[in-house]
Each structure stands twice: as C-alpha cells, then as structure tokens.
N, C-alpha and C positions, 0 to 999 in steps of 0.2 A: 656308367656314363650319365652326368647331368645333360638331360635334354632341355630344360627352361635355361630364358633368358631373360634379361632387364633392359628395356632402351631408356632414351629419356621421355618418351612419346609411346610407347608399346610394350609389348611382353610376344617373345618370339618363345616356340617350339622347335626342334629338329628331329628326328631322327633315320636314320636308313634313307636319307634322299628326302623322305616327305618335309614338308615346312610347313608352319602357320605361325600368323603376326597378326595381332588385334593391337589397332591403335586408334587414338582416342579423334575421333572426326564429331567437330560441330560442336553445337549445345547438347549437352546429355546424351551426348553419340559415342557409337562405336563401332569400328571398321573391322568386317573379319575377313582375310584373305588365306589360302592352302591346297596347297598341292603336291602331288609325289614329285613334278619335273620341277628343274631344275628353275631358279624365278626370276621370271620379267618382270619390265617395267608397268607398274602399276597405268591397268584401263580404268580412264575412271569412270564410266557407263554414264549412270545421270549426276555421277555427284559433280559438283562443279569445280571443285581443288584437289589437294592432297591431304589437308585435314591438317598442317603445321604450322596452323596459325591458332589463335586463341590460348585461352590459361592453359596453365601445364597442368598435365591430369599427373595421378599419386599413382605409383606404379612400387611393387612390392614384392618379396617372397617369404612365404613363413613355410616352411620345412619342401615337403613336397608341391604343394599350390602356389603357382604364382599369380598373381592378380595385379589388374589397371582399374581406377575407378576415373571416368570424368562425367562430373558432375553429380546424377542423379544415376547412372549406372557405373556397374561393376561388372567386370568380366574376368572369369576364374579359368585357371587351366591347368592339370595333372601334369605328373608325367608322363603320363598317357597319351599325353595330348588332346583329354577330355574337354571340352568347352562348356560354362552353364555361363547365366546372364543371373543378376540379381539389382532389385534397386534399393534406393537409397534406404530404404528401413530393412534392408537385409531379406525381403523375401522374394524368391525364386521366380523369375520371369519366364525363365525359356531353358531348357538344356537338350545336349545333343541325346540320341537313343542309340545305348550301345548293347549289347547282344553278343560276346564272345566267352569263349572257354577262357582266355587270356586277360582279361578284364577281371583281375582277382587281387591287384594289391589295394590300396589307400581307395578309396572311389569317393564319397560324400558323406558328411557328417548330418546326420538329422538330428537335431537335439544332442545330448549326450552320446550317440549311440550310434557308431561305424559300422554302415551300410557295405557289404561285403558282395560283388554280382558276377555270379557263373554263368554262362547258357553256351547250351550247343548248337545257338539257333548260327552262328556265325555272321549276324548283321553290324555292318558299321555304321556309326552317327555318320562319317563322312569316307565316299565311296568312290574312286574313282575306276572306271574299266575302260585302257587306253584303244584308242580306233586309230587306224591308220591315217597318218599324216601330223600324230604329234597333240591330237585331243583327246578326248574321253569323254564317254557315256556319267556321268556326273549324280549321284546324289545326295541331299544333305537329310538325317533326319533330327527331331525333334522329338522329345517326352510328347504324351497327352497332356492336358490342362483340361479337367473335367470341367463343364459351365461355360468354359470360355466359350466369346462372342468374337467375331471377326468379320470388319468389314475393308472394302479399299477395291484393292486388284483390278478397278478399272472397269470396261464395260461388257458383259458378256447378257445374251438374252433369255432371262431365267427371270420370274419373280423375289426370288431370295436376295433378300438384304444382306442378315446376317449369314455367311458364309461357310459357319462352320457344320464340316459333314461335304461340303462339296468338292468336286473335283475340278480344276482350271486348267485349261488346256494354255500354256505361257506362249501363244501366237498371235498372230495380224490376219485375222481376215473380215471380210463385209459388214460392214455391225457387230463385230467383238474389237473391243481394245487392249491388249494385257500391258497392264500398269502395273508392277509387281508389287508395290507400297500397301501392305494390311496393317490393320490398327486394331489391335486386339484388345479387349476388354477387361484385362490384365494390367494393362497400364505398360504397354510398350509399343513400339513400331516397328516394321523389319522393312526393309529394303531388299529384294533380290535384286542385287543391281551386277547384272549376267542379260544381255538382250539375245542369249541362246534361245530357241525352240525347245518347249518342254511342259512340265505341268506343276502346277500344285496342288498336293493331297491334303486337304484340312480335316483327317477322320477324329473318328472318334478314339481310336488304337494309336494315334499320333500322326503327327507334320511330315509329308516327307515334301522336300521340292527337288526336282528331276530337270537338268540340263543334257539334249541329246548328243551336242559337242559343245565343250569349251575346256580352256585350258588350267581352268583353276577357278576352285570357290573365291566368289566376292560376295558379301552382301554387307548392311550395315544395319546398327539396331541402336534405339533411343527407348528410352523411357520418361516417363511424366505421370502426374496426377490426375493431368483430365484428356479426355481425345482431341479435342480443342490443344493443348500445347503439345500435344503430339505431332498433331496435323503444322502446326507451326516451327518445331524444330525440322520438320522434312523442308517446309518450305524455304528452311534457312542454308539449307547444304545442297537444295537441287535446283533454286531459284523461285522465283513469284513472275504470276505474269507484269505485264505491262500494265498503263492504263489503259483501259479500253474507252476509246473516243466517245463526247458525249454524243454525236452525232447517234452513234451506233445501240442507243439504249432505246429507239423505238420497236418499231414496226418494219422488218424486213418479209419482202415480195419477192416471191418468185414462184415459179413452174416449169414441168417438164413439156417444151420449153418456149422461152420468147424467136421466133425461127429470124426474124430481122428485126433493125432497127425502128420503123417506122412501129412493127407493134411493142414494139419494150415500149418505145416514149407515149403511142397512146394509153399505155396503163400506166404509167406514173402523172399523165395528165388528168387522166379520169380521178386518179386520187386526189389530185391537188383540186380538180376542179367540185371533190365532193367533201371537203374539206377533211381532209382523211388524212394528219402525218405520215409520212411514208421516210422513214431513215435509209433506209438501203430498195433496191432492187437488181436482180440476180439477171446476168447473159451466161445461160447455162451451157451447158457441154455443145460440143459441134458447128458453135459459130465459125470456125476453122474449117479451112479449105481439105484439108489432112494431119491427122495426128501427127503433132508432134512438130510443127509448124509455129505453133503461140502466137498467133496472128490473127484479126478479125478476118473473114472472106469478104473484101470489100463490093461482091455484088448483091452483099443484104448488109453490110453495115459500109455502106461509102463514107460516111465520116464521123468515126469514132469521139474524135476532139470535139466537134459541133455536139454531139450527144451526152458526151462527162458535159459540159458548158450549162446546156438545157438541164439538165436534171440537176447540175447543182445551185442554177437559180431556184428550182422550187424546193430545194433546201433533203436531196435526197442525193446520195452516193451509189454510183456504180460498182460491184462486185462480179468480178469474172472467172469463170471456170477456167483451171489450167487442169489439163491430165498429165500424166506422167508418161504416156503410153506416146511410140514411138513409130511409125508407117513408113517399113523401106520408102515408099514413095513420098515422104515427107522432105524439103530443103533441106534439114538440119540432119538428116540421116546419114549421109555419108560421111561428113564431119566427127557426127557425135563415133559412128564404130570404128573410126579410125584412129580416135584418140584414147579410146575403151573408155566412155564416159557410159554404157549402159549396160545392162545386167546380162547378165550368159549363162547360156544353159551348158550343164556337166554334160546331155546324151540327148538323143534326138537332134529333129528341129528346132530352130530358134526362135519359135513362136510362143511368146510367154501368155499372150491372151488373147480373144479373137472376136470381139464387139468390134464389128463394123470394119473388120480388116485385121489383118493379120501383126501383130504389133509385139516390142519389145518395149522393158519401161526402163525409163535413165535410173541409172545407178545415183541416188542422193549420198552416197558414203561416200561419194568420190570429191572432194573441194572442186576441181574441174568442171565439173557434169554440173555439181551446183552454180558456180559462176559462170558456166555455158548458160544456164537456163536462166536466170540472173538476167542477164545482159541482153538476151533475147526477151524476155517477159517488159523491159524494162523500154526498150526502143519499141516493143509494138501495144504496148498495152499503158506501161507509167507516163512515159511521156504524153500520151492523146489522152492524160485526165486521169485515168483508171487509179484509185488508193486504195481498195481491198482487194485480197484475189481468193479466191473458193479450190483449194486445193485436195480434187476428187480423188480417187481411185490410191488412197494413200496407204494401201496394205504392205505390197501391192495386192490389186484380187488377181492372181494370177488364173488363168482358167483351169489349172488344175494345181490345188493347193502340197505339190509335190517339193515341199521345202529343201529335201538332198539335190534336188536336183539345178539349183540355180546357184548362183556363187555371185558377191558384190566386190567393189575394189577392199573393202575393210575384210572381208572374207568371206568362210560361204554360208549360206544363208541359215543354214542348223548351227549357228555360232551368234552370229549378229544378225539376225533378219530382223528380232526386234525393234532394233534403233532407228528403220527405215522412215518410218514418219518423222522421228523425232528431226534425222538430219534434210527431209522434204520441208517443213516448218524452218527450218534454220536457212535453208538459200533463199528465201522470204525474207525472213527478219533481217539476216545479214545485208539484204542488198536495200532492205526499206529504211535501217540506220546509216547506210553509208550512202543517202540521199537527206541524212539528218533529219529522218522520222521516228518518235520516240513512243507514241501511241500505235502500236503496232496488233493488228489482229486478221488472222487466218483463218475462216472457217474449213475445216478438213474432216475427214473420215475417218481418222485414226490418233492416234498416241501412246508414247512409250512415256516410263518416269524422265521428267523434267521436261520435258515437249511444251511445259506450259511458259518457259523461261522465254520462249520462242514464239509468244504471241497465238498460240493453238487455242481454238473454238473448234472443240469437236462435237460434231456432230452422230447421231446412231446409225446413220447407214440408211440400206435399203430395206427398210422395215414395212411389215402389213400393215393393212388400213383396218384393224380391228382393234378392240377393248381388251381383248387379250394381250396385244402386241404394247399397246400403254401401257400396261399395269405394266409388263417385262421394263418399259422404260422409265417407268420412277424410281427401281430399285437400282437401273444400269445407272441412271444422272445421279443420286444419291450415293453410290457405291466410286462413280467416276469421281466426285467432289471428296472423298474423306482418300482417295488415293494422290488427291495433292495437284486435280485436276479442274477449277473451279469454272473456268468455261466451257458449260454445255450445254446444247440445245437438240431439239429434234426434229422432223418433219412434223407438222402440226397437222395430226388426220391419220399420219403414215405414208409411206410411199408408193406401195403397190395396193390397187384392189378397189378404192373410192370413184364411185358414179356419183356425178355432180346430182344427178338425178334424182338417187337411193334417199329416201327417208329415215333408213337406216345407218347411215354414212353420214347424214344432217346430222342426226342426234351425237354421232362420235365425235364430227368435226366441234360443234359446240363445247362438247366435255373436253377435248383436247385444248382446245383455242381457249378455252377457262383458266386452264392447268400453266400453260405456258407463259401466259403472261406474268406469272410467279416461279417463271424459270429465268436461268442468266441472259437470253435470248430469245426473243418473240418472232418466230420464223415462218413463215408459209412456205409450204414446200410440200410437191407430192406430183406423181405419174398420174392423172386423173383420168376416168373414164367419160365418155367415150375417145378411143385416141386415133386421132388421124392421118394417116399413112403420109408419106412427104411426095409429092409432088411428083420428083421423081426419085426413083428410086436408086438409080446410081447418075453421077453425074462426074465426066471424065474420069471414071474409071472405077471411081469413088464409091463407096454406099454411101445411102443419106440417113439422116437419123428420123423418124418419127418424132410425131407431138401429143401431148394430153390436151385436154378440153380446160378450158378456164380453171383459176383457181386463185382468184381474187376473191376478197370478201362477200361481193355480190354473187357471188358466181353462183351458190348453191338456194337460192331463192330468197323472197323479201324476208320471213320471220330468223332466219338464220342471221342474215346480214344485220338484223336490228340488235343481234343479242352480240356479234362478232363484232358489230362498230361499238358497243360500250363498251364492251371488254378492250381493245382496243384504245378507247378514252383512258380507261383506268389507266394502262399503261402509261399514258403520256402523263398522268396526275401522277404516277407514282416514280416519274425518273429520278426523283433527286432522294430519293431514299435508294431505288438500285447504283445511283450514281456513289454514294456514301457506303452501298457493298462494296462494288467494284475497287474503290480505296484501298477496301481492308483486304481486298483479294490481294491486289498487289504489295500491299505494306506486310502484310502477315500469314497470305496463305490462306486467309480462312473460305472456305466454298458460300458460294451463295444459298445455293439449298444444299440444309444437312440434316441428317438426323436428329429426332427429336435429343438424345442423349447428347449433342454437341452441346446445345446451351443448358441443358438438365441431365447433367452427370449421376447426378447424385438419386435422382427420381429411376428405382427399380421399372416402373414400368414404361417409361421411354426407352429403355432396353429391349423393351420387345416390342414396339411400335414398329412395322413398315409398312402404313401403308398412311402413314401422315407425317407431312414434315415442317420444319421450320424453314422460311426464306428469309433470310438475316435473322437477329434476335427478335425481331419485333410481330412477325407476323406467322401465324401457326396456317397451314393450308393443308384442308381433306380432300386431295381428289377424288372424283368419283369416274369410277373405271370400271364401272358393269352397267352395260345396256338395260334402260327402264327401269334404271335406279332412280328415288326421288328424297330420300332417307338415308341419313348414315348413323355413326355413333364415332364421336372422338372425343379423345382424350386430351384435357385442360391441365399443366402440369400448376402445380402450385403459384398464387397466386392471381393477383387480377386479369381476367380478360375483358374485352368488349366485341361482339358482334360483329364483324365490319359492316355490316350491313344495316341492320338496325341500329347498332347504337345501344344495344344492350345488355347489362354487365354482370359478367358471370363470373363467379368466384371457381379457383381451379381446384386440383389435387382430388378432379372426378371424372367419372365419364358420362356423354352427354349423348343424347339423342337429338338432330338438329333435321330441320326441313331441307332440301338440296333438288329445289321445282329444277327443269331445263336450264333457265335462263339465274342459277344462283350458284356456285362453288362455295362450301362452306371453309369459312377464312375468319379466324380472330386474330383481336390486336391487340398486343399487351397494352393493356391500360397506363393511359398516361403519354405512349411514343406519337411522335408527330405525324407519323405515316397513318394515324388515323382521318388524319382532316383528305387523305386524299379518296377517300371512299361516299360513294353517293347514301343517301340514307333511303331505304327500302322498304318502308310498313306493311 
C-alpha cells in the first residue's frame, strides 16, 4: 500500500486512520498537521489564514520520500510517516525522534551510507493517547541538536535567556506568558500553534512538546539565515502590532491605587505643574461599584467626561482598569449567565476566584460575551473620553489554577485555555476599529502567539520588588520580544514588597527606572508600602479594595527624584528614535529590545550574552541588577561605539570594564546614529 501523496500545495501521509499533511504556509514556512481521528477543519490558532495564497511551493516524490520545499525549507516524509525539516543548503533542521522495533525499513541517508534503526524502547516522534470525549493526551518529539541555542516561548520568571535544558509549563497564569514561538540557533522557528495546556521539554536527550488535550498536532516551522528574518517570517503569518500612538511613547503613572477622581487629577496636575511629561495615567482596579459592572462608581468619580477633558488639555491620556471577573451581585450578571457568555466550572462551586468577592470571569472565546463587554466598556468608559483600557487579570488567575476543571464556549480549558488573552485583546481591538481607531493598544497581563495583531502591551504581572525579580525580567522582556511579541513593559521597582521609605528600594527603584526607559514602555507601577486600609471596609455589601502609599516620582525622596526626573527627560529626548522602533515593530515584527545576536548574528559571543541587550540597532544597554553594584563589564560587538554619556569612542569586538555610579546605566551608541544627540554629556 503507497501511503504518500502529492497535492498541489502539500505532501499528505495515511495510513490505518492516522493522517498527516505539511503544506507550504507563508514565507519560508511550513504547516504540519496529524492525527489518528478522522480530519477536521483546520484551527488555525495564531496563524492568521490558511496558508493558499503565495508562490507555489515544489512538491515531489523520488522512490520512497516524499518531499515540499517552500522557499528556504524542505520537509521530507517516509513511508513511515517519518517527518525531518531541512533548509535551503540541504542541512537538517529539525526531525522527529523515533524509537521502535518497526522502524527498520529505508530511514535516512547520511552521506553515502543507509542509516538502518531498531530499538525496543517503543517511543514515537508523534503520540497520541485518546481521553474521553474525542481528544488525546498528545506528544510530539524531536532529535537532539547538540549546541543548539533557543529562545522565544514568551514570558516565564527564570533568569535564562537561552532556553535550552529548560522545561515550560505551556499555561496562563500571573506573570508567566506561554508564547509557543522559539527561535533556535539553527536557523529555524517552530510554532506550537495548539493553545492546549501542556509543556515544553528543551533537554539535552531531545524536544519533546506535550498537549494534555487536543485533537491533533498543528504546529508550523520556517527557516532563515539570521533570527532577525526568522522573527519576521512569524511576523508575517501571525500578524504585527499596530502603531502605537505617539502620545503613548512617554511617561506613563500609575499606583496601587488612585481611590477617586479628585486625587488621579491632582497627580497629573502636580506633574504638569512640575513640568514633568506625563503621556498616560492609570484608574486602577475597583473604581467599580461591583465586579463585573465596567462602570466608574460615581460617588468618587462623578464625572468621568470632565476628567478625560482636564487631563487631555494637559496633553496626558486616561487609561482604565477592566477585570474580567464577574460578582453574582454585579448588573450585568444575570444577563451574561443567561446567555452563557462566562466560564463554568466541570464540579464544585462556581467560584473561579475570590479577591474581594466571590466571582466568575466572562468567557473571551465566546464572540457574544466579547461584544457583551464591548458595548458595555464602550457606553460607560469610551464614550466619557476613555482611549486606553488596562486589561488585568488576563490568565485568567483563577484561585486555583485547576485547568480540567473549567470549560469556555471554544472548549475546555486543557484544549484552548491558551488563546484566552489572545481573544480578551481582541474584544478591544475589534470594538476600538469599529469606532474607526487604528492606533490601537492594550496594556494586559498576558499573551498567546499573535495577541500582538490585537494591540497587546503586556505586561509581567505581579512581580517582587527585588533585584532578583529584575534580573528574572530582562530575560522574560527579551525572550517575550524574539517570540513575536514586541510590546513589553513592566512594573518599574516591582509590584509587591517596596517602602517608599526603604533606602534599599531607593537604590532598586533608580536601577529599574534606568533600565526601563530603554524598554518599549516607561511605566510606574507598583503596591507600595506603607498601605492604607480603605475607609471602609465593606460598603453595601461590597468589600473595598485597599491602597499603597505614593509612587510618583517625588514619592521616594529629593536625591531619587533628581536622578528619576532625568532619566525621565531622556525619554522625552529619545521618543523619535522609539517612535522609528515602534515603525519597524509594526512593519516587520522586529521587537524593540533584543538580543545582542539579533543585530550580530554572526559575532559567537552575542551568543552567549544575557545579561546586555540591544534597544533597536543603535543603542547597546547593561542593566545593572545587583544591589551596590557600581561596575560592570560589557561586551562591544564589532565596530564603532561611543559612550552615551561622555561622548567617548571605543572601538568594539572587546570587553570592557565601564563606571555604573547610582545615577549612570552603562548605554552605547553606535557611532554615527542620530539617537546620540539625544543624550546629555556627563564628565
């Protein structure tokens, strides 16, 4: 029985029930889909088509292999149904890891010389073990690649860059993101594009990636010569963000929290009156009478419209907290369970979380439940002025991260819980273009692949206020960016643990607020100590939320504020160079900070660099992220730099020992780019 086939777009396998079909998606792409049941219609996860548009890729059979090449990759497959990847100079990208007594005819040609594989270990490259209801326990594995480098997978709280050796749990919770997009140093990209519950294994004995239900492998893989058009073939099959408003390229304010109206506008007055930029400021969670309402409580904000008015004559935008979380006692409650627009529990209570009430979070899979929220956000928030919304709690963090047990309208949550940010960003976007807004941004908690197509600025969560917890978030914003996710930012300081008081917290806030002005997003943000109990403590019926202590620039003493109002300056000096990132973000994918190997492929030791990076091409930045550090050493890749600081020109392709006093982040400028004239000169 010939098991291969030829399409005009693909190369199918069959046999016994099982199938597989690789066809040619994108630039230098290609789609792999297989399973023992019988086949639906293709899900497309984050890709944005079906992949049947573009040249026609060369599609073949010579005896037993059949093979597709589009572009710069090839994909081979037995009659076995063996899968390998190869690119354009013919050498081996990627293949599957098979393990059987039965795996004894034709296998792979190395050179002259027919590789022959017996074992009685019984493992399959591709696994499936069916679970009640029509899915299966899922796994795909992959050969070792000795050496190899891997970054992407989005944001989890680990110092490690490069990836390989680690294990990834493929979920949504508080400060982790899974992006499934890695960029391996091989010269390919994979997409897991499956928003199952699961993990990935990057050992050293080989790839395995693990779906706890789904109904068939999808993923998709490209090839290129540098990670740079790696990162830009994703960007071209899963989308680019938007522009991001110029408005929005300062200085955004905020704390846990502004409790009324009267004090949000006297801190955007005090800024305006200390001559201080302020682009955004934040009306953080609980301004709501009851979750799940979307509405200001008008006896601390009486008039929202009068307040967008005030803050955008001083040339600063309003951003507001939406949760997702749901309060039987909420107006919109009986509506939404009546139409099943929100998430349900398989057993138990129907309590999915329990901050400040007992609460269930709307289903975003559902188009409904997104155009419920939509049109509620829309008459009590867009209409009275409101153009950003801060979309929290985007996991969801259920209070007990029991994934079998919750089900959404697209399915249950161990199948699709992934995609839940991606379609919470999407009732945003969609309802903010169908107001004919085309500069569209989110700041949220979370993201799946493609979530950036949808105006997503994610954020790290609820992270500690230490040098540890920093360090963890250079590598999460760098690893978030080469997964095709280039707006991110973080709580500057961290979010829990910081006393305005602490002189130890001075010194962090400083080194943070350094770091970040050479991130996509200049954010303040954080739970501050000391915090002050609310007033009252339940009010009809209601809990009330607590507040932190100040966390304005002044807040944590004059020599702090002197070095946080310059640093601050900078920014404003440097918007029209982040404005000319943000460009290339949208036109081509490329992250704002990336790895030093994005712009020096070819330099072995930007390979091993995590702990300095590039902010666009032009600007090399060493954070420093150990307390009573004043010294560092970084690495100058070939060619000229200069100083930013002084103004002094060092020749690269060394490592350097630099000064890094309180009040200096060590930052070069390729010599020559104009973003040096926006740096002050420092003797």
């Amino acid at each position: 029985m010939d098991t291969l086939a030829l399409e005009d777009r693909a190369i199918a396998w069959a046999y016994d029930g099982a199938w597989l079909r690789i066809a040619a998606h994108g630039r230098d792409g290609l789609r792999l889909r297989a399973s023992p049941f019988a086949p639906e219609a293709a899900r497309p996860g984050a890709l944005l088509d079906d992949g049947t548009h573009g040249a026609a890729p060369i599609v073949t059979r010579d005896g037993a292999i059949a093979r597709i090449t589009n572009g710069r990759i090839t994909a081979e497959v037995d009659l076995q149904g063996r899968v390998r990847f190869l690119n354009a100079d013919g050498t081996l990208l990627l293949e599957e890891k098979w393990r059987q007594r039965d795996t004894i005819s034709k296998f792979w040609t190395v050179g002259t010389k027919e590789v022959r594989m017996i074992s009685a270990l019984g493992l399959a490259g591709r696994e499936f073990k069916p679970l009640p209801g029509g899915a299966a326990r899922i796994a795909v594995r992959f050969e070792a690649k000795p050496g190899e480098r891997l970054y992407g997978m989005g944001q989890y709280q680990q110092p490690n860059l490069d990836l390989a050796g680690c294990t990834l749990e493929l979920a949504q919770r508080n400060s982790q993101a899974s992006v499934p997009f890695v960029v391996s140093s091989e010269g390919y990209g994979f997409l897991w594009n499956m928003p199952a519950v699961g993990e990935a294994h990057f050992a050293a004995n080989g790839t395995t990636w693990t779906a706890q239900a789904a109904r068939e492998i999808d993923y998709w893989i490209t090839a290129a010569d540098t990670p740079a058009a790696i990162v830009r073939n994703y960007a071209a099959v899963t989308g680019t963000v938007p522009m991001m408003p110029d408005y929005a390229l300062g200085l955004w304010q905020s704390k846990l929290r502004y409790c009324t109206q009267d004090e949000l506008l006297a801190v955007a007055r005090d800024y305006h009156a200390r001559g201080i930029p302020l682009a955004v400021i934040v009306a953080d969670f609980f301004h709501w009478p009851v979750q799940g309402d979307w509405r200001f409580d008008p006896r601390e904000w009486p008039d929202p419209a009068a307040m967008t008015a005030e803050l955008k004559a001083m040339g600063t935008e309003l951003l507001v907290s939406v949760w997702p979380t749901v309060d039987p006692r909420s107006e919109n409650y009986a509506t939404m369970a009546e139409k099943g627009y929100l998430v349900r529990a398989n057993r138990g209570l129907d309590v999915q979380q329990e901050f400040l009430g007992n609460t269930r979070f709307i289903d975003t899979t559902h188009p409904g439940a997104r155009a419920f929220l939509w049109d509620t956000v829309k008459r009590n928030y867009r209409d009275q002025g409101v153009a950003m919304f801060w979309l929290d709690e985007a996991e969801p963090e259920y209070s007990a991260y029991d994934f079998d047990n919750y089900r959404y309208h697209a399915g249950p949550v161990l199948e699709i819980g992934n995609a839940y940010p991606l379609h919470y960003a999407q009732a945003f976007y969609d309802g903010l273009r169908a107001e004919g807004e085309s500069e569209i941004v989110s700041l949220i908690r979370c993201a799946w692949a493609g979530s950036q197509r949808y105006g997503a600025l994610v954020w790290s969560g609820d992270i500690h206020s230490s040098f540890e917890a920093m360090r963890n978030q250079l590598s999460a914003g760098l690893n978030m960016g080469m997964a095709g996710i280039p707006w991110w930012t973080t709580d500057i300081g961290g979010f829990h643990g910081g006393h305005v008081e602490d002189p130890g917290f001075h010194e962090l806030m400083i080194r943070w607020f350094q770091w970040a002005v050479f991130t996509p997003v200049l954010r303040m943000h954080g739970h501050r100590d000391p915090i002050t109990p609310p007033a009252e403590p339940f009010r009809d019926g209601v809990a009330q939320c607590d507040t932190g202590a100040g966390n304005e620039l002044w807040s944590f003493g004059a020599p702090v504020f002197d070095v946080l109002r310059r640093y601050a300056a900078l920014r404003e000096r440097l918007r029209p160079y982040v404005a000319d990132l943000m460009r290339a973000a949208h036109e081509t994918g490329d992250p704002l900070m990336r790895p030093m190997f994005y712009d020096h492929p070819d330099d072995p030791e930007c390979w091993r660099l995590d702990d300095q990076y590039m902010f666009g091409p032009d600007l090399l930045v060493a954070p420093v992220t150990t307390a009573g550090q004043s010294e560092r050493d970084v690495y100058l890749p070939a060619g000229q730099w200069r100083d930013a600081w002084t103004g002094e020109a060092v020749a690269g392709g060394c490592q350097i020992w630099c000064d890094a006093p309180l009040d200096r982040l060590p930052v070069f400028v390729r010599a020559g780019a104009a973003v040096e004239a926006a740096f002050d000169r420092i003797d």
